[in-house]
Phi, psi and omega in degrees: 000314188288328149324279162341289175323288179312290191302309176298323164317310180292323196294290194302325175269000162247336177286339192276302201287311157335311174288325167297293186313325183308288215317300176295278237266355170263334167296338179259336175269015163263179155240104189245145190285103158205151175248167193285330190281264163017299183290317174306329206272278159327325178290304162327306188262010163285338196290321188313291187320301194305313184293332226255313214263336181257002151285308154340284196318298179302006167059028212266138173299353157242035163316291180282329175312325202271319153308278157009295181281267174017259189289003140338309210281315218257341201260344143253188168215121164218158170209158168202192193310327209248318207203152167202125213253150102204164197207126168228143157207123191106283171184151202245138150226096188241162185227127188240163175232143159283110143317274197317320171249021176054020197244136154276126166216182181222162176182153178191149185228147174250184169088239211185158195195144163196136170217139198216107189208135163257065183233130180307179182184192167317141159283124164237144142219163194215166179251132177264121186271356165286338166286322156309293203313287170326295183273044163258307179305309208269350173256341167275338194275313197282325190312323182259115154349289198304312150326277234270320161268192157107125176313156157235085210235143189293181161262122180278026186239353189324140170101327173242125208307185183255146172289021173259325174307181169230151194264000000 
């Protein structure tokens, strides 16, 4: 199971950081209010994603640390009067509070997303929980040594005893 676990993590994390570069390169040739240093900055931290989901994959030792910090980035979204932050990749489901209009909400997404403004707004925070999920995943995965490293390379004995088993 914990295979399964590691490959969907990688999966959300190198297809969503993929998807986060379309997102920076249709935003900055597009006309979406972004500036290049903003796009660059993001753009950075999709790639950061993309190495973190392939490093995983690859059992490489700073895989999971790196996922970690990953996901850490994504799991809140906030504004306020001065500034307002959030970055999903792979898929968002988050649940929020609007301060300013007193509304509870929710949302979800797949692909990849991000914003960054220093501009007033709303006061909101929001949770992203597939990043609670995740890192939950990636901390149940840590527990075991064995879990935390190691390729995801199929087993080639699957299925068949080992000779030291008794059949």
């Amino acid at each position: 199971m914990d295979r399964w676990i590691r490959r969907v993590l990688c999966v959300l994390q190198v297809g969503g950081g993929f998807v986060g570069l379309g997102v920076v390169a249709a935003k900055l040739g597009g006309n979406a209010p972004i500036g290049t240093g903003e796009g660059l900055l993001f753009a950075a931290l999709f790639v950061f994603g993309i190495a973190a989901g392939v490093a995983l994959a690859e059992g490489l030792h700073w895989g999971r640390r790196a996922s970690l910090a990953w996901w850490w980035l994504q799991l809140p979204a906030l504004s306020s009067p001065f500034a307002s932050y959030a970055l999903w990749s792979g898929a968002m489901f988050s649940a929020g509070v609007n301060f300013s209009e007193r509304q509870i909400g929710i949302q979800a997404d797949w692909g990849a997303g991000f914003t960054f403004s220093l501009q007033p707004g709303p006061t909101v925070f929001a949770v992203n929980l597939c990043a609670v999920f995740a890192l939950y995943l990636l901390r149940r995965i840590a527990r075991d040594p064995m879990r935390a490293t190691g390729r995801l390379e199929p087993d080639s004995n699957a299925g068949r005893p080992s000779s030291t088993e008794p059949l």
